[in-house]
PDBQT receptor file of N, H, CA, C and O in Angstrom, charges set to zero:
ATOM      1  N   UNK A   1     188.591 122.169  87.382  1.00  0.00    +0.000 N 
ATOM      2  CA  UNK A   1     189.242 123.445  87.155  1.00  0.00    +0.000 C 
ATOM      3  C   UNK A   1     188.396 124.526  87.797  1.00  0.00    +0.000 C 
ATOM      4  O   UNK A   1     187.190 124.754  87.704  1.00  0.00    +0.000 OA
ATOM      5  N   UNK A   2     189.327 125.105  88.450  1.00  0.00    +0.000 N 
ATOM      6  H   UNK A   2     190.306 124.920  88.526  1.00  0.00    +0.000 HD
ATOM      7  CA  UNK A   2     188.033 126.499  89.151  1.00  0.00    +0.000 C 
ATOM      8  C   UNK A   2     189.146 127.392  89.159  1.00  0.00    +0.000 C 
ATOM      9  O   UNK A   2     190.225 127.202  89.720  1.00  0.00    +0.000 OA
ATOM     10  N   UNK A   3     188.734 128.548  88.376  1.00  0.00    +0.000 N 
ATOM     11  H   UNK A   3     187.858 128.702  87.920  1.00  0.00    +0.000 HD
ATOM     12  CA  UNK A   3     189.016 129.948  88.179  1.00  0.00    +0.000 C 
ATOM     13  C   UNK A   3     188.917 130.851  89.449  1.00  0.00    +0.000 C 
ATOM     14  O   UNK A   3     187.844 130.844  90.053  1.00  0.00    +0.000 OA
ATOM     15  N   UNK A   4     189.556 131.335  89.736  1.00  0.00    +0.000 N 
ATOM     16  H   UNK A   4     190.428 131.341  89.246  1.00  0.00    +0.000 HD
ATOM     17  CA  UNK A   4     189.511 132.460  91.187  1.00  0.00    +0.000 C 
ATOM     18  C   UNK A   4     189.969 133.810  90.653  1.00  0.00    +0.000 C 
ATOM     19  O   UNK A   4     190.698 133.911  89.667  1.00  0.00    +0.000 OA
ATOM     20  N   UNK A   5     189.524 134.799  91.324  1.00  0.00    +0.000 N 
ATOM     21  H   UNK A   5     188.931 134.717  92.125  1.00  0.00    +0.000 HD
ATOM     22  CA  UNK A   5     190.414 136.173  91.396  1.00  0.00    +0.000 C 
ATOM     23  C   UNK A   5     191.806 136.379  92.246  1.00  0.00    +0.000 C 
ATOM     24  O   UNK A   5     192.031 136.119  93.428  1.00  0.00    +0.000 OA
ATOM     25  N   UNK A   6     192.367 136.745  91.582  1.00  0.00    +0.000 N 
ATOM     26  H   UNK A   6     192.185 136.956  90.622  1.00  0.00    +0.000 HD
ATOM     27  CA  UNK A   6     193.671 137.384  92.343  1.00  0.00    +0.000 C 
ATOM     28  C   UNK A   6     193.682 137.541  93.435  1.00  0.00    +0.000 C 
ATOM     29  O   UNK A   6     194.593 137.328  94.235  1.00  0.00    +0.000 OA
ATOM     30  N   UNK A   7     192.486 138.002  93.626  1.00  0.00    +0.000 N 
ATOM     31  H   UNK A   7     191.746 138.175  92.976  1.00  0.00    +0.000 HD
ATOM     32  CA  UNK A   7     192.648 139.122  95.437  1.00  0.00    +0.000 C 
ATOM     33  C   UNK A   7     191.589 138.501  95.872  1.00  0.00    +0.000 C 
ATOM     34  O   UNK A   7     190.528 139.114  95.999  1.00  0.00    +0.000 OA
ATOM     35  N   UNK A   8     191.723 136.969  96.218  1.00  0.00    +0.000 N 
ATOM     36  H   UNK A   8     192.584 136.472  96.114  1.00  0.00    +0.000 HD
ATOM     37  CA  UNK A   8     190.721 135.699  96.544  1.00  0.00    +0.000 C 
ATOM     38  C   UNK A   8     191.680 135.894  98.073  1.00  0.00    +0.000 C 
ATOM     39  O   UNK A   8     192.901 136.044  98.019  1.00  0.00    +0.000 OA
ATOM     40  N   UNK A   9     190.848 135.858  99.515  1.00  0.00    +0.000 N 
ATOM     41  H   UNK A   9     189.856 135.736  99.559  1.00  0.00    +0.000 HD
ATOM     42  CA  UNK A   9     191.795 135.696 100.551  1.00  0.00    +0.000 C 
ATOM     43  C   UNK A   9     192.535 134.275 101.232  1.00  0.00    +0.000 C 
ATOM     44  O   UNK A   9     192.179 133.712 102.267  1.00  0.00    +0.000 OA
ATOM     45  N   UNK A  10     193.670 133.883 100.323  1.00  0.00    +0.000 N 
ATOM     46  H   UNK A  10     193.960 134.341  99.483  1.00  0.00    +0.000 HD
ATOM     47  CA  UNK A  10     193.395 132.160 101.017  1.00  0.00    +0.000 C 
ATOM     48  C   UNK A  10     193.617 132.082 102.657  1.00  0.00    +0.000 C 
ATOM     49  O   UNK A  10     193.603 131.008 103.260  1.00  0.00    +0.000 OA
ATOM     50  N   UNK A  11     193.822 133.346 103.290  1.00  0.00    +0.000 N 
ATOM     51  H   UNK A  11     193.833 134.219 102.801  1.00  0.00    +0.000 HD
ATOM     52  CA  UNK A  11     194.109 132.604 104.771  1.00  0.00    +0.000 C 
ATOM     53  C   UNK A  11     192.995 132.418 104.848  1.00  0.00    +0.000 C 
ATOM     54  O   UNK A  11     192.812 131.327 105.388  1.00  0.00    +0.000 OA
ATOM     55  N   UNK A  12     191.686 133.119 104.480  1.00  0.00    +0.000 N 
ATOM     56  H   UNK A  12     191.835 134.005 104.041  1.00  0.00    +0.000 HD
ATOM     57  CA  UNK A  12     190.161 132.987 104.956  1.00  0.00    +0.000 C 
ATOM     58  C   UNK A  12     189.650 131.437 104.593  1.00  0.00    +0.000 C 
ATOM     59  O   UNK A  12     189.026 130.675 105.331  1.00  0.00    +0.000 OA
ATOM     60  N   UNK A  13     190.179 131.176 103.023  1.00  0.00    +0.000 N 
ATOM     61  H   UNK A  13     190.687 131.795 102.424  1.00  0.00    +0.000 HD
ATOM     62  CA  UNK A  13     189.810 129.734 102.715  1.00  0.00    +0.000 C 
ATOM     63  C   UNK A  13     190.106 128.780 103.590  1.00  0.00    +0.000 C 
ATOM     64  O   UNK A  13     189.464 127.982 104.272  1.00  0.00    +0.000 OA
ATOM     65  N   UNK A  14     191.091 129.012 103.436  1.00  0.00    +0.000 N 
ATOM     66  H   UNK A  14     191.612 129.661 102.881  1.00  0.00    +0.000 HD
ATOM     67  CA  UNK A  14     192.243 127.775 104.605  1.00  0.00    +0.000 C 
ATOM     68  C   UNK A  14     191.124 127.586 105.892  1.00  0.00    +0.000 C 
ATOM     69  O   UNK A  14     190.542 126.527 106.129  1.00  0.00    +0.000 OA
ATOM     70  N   UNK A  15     190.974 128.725 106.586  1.00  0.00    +0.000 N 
ATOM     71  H   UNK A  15     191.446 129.585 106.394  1.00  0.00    +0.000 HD
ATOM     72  CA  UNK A  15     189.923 129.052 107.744  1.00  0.00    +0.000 C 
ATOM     73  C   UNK A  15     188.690 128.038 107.613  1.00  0.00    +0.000 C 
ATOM     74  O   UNK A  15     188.329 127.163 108.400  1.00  0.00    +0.000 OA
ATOM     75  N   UNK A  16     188.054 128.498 106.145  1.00  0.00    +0.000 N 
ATOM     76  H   UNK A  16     188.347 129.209 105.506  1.00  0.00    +0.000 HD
ATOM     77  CA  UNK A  16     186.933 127.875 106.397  1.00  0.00    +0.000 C 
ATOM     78  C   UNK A  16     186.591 126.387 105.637  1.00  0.00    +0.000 C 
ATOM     79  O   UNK A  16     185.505 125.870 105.374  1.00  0.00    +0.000 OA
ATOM     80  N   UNK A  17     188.383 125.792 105.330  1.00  0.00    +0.000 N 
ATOM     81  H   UNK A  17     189.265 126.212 105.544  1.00  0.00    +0.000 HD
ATOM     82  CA  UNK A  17     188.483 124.407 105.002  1.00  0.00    +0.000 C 
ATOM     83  C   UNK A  17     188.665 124.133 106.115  1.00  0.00    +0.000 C 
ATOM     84  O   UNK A  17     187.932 123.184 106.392  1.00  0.00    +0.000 OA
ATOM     85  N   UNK A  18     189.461 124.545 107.249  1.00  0.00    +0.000 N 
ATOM     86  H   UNK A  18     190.057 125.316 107.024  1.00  0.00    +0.000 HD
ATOM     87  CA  UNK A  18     189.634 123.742 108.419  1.00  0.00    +0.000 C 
ATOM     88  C   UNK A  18     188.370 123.830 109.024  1.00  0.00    +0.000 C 
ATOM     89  O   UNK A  18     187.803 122.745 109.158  1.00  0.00    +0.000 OA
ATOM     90  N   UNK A  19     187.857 124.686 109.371  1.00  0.00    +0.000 N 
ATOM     91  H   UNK A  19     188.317 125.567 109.263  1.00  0.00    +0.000 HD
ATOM     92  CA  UNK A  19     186.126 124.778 109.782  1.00  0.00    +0.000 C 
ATOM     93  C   UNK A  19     185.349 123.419 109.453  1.00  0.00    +0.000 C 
ATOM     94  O   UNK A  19     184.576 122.793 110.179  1.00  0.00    +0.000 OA
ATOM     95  N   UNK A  20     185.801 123.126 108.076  1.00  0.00    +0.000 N 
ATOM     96  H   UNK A  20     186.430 123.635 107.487  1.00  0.00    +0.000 HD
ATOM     97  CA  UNK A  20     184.296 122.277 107.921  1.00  0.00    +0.000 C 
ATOM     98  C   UNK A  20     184.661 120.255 108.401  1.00  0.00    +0.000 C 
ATOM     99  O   UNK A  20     183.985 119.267 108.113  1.00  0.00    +0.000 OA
ATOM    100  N   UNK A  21     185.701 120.339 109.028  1.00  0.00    +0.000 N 
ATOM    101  H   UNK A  21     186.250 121.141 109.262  1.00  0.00    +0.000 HD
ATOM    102  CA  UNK A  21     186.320 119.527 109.779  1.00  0.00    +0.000 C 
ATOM    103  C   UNK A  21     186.794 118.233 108.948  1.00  0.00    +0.000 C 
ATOM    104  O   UNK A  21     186.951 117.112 109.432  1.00  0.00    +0.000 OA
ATOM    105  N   UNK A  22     186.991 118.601 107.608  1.00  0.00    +0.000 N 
ATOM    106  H   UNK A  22     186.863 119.512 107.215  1.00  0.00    +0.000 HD
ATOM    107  CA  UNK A  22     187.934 117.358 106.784  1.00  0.00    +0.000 C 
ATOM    108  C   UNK A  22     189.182 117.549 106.113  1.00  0.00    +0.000 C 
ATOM    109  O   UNK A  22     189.533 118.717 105.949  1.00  0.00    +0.000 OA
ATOM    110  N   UNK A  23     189.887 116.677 105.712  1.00  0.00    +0.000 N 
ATOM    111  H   UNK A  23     189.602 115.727 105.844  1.00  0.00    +0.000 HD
ATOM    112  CA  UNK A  23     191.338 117.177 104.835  1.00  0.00    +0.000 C 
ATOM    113  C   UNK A  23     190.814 117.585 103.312  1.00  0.00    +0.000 C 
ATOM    114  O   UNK A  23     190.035 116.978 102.576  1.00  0.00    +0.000 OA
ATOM    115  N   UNK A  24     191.409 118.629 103.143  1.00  0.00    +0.000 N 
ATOM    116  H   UNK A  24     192.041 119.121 103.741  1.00  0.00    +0.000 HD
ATOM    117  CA  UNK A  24     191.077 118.953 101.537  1.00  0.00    +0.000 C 
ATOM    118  C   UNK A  24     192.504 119.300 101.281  1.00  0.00    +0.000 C 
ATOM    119  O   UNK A  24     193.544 119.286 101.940  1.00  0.00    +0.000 OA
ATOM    120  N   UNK A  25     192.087 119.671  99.854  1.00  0.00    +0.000 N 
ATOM    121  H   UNK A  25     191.243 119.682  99.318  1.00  0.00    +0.000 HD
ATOM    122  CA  UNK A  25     193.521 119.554  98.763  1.00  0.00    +0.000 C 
ATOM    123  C   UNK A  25     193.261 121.346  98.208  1.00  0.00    +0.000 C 
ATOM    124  O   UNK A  25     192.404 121.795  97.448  1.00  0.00    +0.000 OA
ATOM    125  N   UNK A  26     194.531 122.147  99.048  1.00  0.00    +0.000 N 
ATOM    126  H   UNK A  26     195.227 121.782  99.666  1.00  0.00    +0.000 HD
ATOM    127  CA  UNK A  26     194.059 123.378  98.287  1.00  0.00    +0.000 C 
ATOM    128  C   UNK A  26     195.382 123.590  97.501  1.00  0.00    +0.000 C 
ATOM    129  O   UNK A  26     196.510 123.618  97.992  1.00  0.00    +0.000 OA
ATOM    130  N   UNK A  27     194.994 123.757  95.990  1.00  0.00    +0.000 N 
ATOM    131  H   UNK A  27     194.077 123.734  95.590  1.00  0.00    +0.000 HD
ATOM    132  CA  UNK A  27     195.993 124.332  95.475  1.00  0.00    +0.000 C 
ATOM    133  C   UNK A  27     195.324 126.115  95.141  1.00  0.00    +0.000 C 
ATOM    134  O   UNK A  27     194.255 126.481  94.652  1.00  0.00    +0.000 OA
ATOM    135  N   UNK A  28     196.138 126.650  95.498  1.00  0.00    +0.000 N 
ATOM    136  H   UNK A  28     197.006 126.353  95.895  1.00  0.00    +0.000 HD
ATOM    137  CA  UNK A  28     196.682 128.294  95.343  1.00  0.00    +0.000 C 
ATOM    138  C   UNK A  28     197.586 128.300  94.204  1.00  0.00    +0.000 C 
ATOM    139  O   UNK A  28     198.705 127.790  94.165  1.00  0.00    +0.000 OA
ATOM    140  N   UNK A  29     196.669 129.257  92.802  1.00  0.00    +0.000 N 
ATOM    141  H   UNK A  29     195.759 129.672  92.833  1.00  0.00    +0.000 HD
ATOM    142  CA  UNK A  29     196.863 129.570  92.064  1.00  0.00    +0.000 C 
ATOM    143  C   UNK A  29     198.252 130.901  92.113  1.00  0.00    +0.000 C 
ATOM    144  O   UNK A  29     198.410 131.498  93.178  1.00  0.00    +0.000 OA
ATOM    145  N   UNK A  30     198.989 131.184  91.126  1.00  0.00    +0.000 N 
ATOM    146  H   UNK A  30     198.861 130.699  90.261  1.00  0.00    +0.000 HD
ATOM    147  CA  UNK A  30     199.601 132.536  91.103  1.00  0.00    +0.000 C 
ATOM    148  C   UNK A  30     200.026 133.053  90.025  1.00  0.00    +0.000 C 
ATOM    149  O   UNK A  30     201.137 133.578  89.953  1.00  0.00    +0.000 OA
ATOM    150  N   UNK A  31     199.501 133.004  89.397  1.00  0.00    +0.000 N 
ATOM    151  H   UNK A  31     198.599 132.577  89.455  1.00  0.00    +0.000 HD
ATOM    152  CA  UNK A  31     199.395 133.846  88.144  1.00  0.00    +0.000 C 
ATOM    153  C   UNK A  31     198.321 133.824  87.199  1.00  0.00    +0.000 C 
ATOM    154  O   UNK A  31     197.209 133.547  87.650  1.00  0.00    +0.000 OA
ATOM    155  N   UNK A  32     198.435 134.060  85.977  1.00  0.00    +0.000 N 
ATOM    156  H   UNK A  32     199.338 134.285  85.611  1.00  0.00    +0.000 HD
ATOM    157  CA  UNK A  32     197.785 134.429  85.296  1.00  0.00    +0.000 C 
ATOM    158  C   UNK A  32     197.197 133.005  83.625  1.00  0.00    +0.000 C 
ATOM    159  O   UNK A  32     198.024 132.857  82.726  1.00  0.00    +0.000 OA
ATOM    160  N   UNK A  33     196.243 132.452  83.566  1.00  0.00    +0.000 N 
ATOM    161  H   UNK A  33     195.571 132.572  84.297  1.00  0.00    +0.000 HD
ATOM    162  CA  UNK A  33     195.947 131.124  82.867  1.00  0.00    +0.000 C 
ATOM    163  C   UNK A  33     195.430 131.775  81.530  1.00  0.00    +0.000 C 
ATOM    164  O   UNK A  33     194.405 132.388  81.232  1.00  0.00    +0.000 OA
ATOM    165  N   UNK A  34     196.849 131.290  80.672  1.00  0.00    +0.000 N 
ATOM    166  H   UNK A  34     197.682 130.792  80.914  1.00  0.00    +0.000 HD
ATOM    167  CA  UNK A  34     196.625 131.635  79.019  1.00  0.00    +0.000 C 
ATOM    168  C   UNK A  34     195.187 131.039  78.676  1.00  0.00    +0.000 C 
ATOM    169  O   UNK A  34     194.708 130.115  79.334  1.00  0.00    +0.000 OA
ATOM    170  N   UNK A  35     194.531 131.635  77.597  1.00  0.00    +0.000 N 
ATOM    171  H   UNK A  35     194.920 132.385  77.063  1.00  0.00    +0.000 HD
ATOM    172  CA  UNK A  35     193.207 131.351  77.073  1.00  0.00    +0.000 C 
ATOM    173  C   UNK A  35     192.063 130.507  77.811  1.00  0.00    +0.000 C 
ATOM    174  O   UNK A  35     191.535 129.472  77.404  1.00  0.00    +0.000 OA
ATOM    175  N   UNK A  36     191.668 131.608  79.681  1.00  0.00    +0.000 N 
ATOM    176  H   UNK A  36     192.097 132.449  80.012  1.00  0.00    +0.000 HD
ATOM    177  CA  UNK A  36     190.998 130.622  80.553  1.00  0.00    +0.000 C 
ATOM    178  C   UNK A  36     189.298 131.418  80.151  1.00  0.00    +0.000 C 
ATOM    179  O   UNK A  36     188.395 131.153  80.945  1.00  0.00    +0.000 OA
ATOM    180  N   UNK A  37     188.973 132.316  78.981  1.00  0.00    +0.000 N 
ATOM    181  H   UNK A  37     189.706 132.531  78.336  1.00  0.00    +0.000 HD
ATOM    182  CA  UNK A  37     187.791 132.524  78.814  1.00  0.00    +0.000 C 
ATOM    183  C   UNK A  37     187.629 132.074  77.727  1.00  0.00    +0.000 C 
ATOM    184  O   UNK A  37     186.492 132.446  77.436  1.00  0.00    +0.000 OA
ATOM    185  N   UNK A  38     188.132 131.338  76.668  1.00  0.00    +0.000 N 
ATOM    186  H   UNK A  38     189.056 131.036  76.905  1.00  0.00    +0.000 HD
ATOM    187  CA  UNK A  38     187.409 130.379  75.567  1.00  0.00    +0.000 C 
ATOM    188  C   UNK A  38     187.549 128.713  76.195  1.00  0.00    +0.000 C 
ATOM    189  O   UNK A  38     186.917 127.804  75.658  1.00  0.00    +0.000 OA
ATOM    190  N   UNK A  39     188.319 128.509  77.205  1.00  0.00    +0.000 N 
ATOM    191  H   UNK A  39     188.832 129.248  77.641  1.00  0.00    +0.000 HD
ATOM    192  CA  UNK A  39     188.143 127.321  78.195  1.00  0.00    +0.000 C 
ATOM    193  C   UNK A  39     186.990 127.116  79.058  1.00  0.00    +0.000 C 
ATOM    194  O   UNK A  39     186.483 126.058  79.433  1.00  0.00    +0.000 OA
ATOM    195  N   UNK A  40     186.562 128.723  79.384  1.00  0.00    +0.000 N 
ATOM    196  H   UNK A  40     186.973 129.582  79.079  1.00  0.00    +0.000 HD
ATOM    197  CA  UNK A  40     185.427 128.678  80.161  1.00  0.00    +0.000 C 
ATOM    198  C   UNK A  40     184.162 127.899  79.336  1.00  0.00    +0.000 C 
ATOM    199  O   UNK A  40     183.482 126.878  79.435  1.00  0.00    +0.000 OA
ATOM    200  N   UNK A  41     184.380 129.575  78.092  1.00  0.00    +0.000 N 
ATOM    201  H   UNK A  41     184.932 130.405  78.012  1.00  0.00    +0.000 HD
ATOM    202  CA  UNK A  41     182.739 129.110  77.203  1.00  0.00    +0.000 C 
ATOM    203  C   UNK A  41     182.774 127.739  76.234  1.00  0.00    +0.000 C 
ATOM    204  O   UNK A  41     181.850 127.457  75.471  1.00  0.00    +0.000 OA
ATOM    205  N   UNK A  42     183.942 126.967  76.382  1.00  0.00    +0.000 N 
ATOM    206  H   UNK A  42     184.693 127.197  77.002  1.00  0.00    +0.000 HD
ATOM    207  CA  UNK A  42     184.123 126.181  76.014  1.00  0.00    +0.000 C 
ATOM    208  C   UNK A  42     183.080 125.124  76.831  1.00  0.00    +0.000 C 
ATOM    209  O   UNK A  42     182.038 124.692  76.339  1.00  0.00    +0.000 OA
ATOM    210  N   UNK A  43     183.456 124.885  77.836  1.00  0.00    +0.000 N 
ATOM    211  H   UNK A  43     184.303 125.236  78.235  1.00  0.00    +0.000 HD
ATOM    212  CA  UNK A  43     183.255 124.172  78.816  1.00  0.00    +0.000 C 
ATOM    213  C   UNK A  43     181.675 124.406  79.238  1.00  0.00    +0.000 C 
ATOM    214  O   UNK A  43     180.932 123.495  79.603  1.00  0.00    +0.000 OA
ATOM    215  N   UNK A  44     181.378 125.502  79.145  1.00  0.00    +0.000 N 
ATOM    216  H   UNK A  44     181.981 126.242  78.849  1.00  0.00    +0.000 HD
ATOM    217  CA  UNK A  44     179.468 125.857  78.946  1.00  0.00    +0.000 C 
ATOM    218  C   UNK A  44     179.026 125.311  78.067  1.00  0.00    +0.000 C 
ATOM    219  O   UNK A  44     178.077 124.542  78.220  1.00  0.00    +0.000 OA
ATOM    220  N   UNK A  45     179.699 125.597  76.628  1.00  0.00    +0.000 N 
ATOM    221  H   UNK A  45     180.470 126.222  76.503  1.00  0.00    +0.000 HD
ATOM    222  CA  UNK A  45     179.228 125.200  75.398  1.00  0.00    +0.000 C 
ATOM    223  C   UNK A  45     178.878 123.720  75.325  1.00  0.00    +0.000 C 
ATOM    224  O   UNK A  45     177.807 123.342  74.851  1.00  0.00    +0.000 OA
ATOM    225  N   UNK A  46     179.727 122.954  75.766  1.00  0.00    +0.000 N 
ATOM    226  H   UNK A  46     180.597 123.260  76.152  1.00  0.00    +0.000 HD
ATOM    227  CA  UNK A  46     179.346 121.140  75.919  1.00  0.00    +0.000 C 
ATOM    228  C   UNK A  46     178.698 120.803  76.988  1.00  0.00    +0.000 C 
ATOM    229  O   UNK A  46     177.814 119.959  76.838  1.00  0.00    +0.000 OA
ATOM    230  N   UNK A  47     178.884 121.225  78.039  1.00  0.00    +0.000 N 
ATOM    231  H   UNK A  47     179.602 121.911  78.161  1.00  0.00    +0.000 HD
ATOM    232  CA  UNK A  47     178.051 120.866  79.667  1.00  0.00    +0.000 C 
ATOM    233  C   UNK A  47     176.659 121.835  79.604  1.00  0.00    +0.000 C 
ATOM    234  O   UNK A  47     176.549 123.045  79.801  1.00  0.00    +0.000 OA
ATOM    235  N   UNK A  48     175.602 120.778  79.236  1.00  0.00    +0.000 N 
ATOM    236  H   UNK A  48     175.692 119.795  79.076  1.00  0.00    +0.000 HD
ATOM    237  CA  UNK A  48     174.313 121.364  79.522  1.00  0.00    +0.000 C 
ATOM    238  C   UNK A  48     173.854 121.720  80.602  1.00  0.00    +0.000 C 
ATOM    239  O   UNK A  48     173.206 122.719  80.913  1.00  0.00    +0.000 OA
ATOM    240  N   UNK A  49     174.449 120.300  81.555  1.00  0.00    +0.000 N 
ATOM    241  H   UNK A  49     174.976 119.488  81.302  1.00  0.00    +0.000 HD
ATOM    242  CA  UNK A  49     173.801 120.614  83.058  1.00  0.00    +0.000 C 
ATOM    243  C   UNK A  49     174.868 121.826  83.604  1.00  0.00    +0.000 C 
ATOM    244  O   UNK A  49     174.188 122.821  83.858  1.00  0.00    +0.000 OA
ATOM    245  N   UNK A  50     175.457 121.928  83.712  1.00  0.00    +0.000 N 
ATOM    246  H   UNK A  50     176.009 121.120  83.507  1.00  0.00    +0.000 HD
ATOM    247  CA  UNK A  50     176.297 123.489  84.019  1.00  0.00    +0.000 C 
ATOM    248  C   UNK A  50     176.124 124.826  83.363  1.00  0.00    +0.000 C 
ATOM    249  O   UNK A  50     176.341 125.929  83.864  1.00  0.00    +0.000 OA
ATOM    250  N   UNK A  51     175.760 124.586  82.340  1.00  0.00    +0.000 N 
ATOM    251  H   UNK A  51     175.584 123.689  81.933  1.00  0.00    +0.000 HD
ATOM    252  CA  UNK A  51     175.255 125.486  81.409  1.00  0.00    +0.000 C 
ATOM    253  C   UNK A  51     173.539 126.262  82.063  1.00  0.00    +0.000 C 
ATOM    254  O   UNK A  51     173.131 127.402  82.283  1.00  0.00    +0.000 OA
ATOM    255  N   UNK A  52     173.021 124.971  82.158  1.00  0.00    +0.000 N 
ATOM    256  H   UNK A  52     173.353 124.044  81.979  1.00  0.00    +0.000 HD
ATOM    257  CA  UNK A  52     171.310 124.951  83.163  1.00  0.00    +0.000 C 
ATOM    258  C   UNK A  52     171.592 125.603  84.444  1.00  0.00    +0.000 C 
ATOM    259  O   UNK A  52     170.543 126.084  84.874  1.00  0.00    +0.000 OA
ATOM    260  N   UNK A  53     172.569 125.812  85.219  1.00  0.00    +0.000 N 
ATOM    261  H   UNK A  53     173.421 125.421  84.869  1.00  0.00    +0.000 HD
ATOM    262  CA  UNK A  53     172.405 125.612  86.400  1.00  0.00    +0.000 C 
ATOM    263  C   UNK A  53     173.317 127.286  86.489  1.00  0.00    +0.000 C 
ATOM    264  O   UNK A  53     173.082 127.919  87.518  1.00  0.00    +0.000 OA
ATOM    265  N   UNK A  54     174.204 127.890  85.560  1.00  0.00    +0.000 N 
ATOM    266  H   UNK A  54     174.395 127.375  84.724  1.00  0.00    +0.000 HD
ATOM    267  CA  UNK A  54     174.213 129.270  85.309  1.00  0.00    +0.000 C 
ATOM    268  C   UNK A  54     173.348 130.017  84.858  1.00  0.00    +0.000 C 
ATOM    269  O   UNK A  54     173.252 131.196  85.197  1.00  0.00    +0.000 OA
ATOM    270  N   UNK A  55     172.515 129.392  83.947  1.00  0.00    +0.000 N 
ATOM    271  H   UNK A  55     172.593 128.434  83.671  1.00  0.00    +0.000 HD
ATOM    272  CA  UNK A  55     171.490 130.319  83.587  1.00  0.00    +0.000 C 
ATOM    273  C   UNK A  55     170.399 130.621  84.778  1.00  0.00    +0.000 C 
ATOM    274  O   UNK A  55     169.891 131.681  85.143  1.00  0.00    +0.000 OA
ATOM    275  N   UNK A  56     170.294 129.720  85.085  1.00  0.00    +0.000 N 
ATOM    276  H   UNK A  56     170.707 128.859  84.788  1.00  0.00    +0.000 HD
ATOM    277  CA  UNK A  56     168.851 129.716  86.538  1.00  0.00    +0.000 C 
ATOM    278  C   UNK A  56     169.666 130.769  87.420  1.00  0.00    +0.000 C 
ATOM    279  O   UNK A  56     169.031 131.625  88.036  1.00  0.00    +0.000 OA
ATOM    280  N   UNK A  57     171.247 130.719  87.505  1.00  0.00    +0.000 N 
ATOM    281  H   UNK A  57     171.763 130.024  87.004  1.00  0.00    +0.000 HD
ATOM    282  CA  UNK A  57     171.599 131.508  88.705  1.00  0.00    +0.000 C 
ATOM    283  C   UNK A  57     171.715 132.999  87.980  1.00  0.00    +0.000 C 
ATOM    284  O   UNK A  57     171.318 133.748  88.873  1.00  0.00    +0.000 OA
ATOM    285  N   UNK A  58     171.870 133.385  87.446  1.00  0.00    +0.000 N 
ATOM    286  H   UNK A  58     172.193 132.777  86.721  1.00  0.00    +0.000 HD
ATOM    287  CA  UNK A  58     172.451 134.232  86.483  1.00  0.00    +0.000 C 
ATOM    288  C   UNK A  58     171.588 134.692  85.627  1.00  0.00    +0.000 C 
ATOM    289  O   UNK A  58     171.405 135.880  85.894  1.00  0.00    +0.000 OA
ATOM    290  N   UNK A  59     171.054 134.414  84.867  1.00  0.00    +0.000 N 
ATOM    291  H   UNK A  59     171.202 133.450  84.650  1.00  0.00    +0.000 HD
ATOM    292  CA  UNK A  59     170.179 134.702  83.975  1.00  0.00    +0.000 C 
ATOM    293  C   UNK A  59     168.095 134.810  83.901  1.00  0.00    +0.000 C 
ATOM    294  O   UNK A  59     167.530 135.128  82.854  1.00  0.00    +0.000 OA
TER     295      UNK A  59
């Protein structure tokens, strides 16, 4: 699951999926994901190593 902003540019993505010279799978979100910030800290809350690896970046 990966969360994006709205005003994320996908022609640029697209750009720099074809750039890196393999097939990928882009799904483009469009709207808006009921309860995706207690999914988030959810998802911190049990994953240590993700949890470790925001704090070092972030904190």
């Amino acid at each position: 699951v990966y969360f994006f902003s709205m005003t994320t540019d996908f022609t640029k993505a697209a750009l720099g999926a074809e750039g890196v010279g393999r097939d990928v799978k882009m799904i483009i979100g469009n709207g808006y994901c009921p309860n995706h910030a207690e999914y988030v800290l959810d998802i911190m809350r049990k994953n240590t190593y993700l949890r470790g690896l925001y704090e070092q970046r972030y904190c």
